[in-house]
DRENKOL-347889 format. One record per residue (C-alpha): residue in one letter; chain; y, z, x. Coordinates in pm, 1 decimal, padded with zeros to 6 digits, always signed. Layout:
N
SITE  res  chain        c2        c3        c1
SITE    A      A         Y         Z         X
...
This chain:
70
SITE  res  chain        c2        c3        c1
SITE    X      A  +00057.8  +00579.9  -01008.7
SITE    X      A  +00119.7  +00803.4  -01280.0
SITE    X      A  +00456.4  +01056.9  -01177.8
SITE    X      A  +00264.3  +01334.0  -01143.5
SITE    X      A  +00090.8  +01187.5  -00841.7
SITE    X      A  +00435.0  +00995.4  -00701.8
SITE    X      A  +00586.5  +01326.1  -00673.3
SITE    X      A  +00316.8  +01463.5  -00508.9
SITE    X      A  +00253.8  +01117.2  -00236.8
SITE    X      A  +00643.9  +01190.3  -00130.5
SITE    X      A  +00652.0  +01590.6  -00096.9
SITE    X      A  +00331.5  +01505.7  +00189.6
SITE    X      A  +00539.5  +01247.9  +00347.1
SITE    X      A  +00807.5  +01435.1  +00380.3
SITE    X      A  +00624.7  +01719.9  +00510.7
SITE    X      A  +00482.4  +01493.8  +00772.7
SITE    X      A  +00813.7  +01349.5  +00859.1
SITE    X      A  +00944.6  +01732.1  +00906.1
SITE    X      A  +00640.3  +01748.7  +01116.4
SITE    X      A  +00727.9  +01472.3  +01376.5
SITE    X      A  +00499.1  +01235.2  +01254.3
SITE    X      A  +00653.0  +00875.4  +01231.3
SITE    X      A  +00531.6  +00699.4  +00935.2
SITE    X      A  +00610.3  +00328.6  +00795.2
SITE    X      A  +00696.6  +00337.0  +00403.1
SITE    X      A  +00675.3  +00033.3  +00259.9
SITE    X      A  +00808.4  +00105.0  -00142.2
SITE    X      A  +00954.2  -00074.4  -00432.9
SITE    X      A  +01160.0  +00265.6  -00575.4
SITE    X      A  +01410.2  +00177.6  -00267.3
SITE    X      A  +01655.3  +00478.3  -00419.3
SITE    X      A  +01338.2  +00744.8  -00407.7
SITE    X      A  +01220.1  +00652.1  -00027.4
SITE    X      A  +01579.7  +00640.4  +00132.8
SITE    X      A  +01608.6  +00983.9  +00031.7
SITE    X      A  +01305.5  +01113.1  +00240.8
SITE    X      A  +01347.3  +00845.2  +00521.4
SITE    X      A  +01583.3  +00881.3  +00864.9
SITE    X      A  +01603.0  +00454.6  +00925.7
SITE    X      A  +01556.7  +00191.5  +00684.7
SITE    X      A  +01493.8  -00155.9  +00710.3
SITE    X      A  +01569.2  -00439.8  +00463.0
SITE    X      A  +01334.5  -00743.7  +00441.0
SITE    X      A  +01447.9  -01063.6  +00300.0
SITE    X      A  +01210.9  -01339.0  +00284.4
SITE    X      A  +00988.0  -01137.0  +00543.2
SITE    X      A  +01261.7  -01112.7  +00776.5
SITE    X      A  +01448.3  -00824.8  +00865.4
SITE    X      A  +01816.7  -00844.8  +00698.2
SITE    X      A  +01990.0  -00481.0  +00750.4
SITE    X      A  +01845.7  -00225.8  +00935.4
SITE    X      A  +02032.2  +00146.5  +01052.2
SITE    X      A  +02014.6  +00473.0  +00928.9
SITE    X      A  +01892.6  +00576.1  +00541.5
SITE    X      A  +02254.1  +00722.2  +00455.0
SITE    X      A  +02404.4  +00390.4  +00591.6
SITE    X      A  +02159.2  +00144.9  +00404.7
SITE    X      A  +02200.7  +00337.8  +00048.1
SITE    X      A  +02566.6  +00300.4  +00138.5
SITE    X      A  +02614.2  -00027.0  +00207.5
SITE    X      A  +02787.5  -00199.9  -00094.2
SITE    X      A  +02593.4  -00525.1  +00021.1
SITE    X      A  +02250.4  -00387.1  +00006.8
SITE    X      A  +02347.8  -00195.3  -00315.6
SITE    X      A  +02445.3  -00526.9  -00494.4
SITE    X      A  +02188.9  -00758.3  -00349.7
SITE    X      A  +01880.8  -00486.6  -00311.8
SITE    X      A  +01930.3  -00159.4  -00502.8
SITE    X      A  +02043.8  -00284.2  -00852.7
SITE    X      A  +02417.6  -00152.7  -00918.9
């Protein structure tokens, strides 16, 4: 998807997440959707690896290494 349209697919989630809805976001820009998301959840090989809050995941020096490309 072109930017234009990115920015625009995660100001409606998070306007649905402020609205209560729940919604699963399954997306390669890991940085970009832990900023709109309250729990995360880290697949590895289909299976779930880390799980816990967005702040927590993005904070994790593990995940950052092995995941999020520091």
């Amino acid at each position: 998807m072109s930017p234009l349209i990115t920015d625009q697919v995660f100001e409606a989630l998070k306007k649905l997440n402020a609205d209560g809805l729940t919604v699963l976001l399954v997306e390669q820009n890991a940085h970009r959707a832990l900023e709109i998301t309250r729990r995360a959840y880290v697949l590895d090989r289909g299976v779930i690896s880390h799980e816990g809050t967005s702040a927590d995941i993005a904070a994790n020096p593990a995940i950052i290494e092995s995941y999020l490309g520091a």
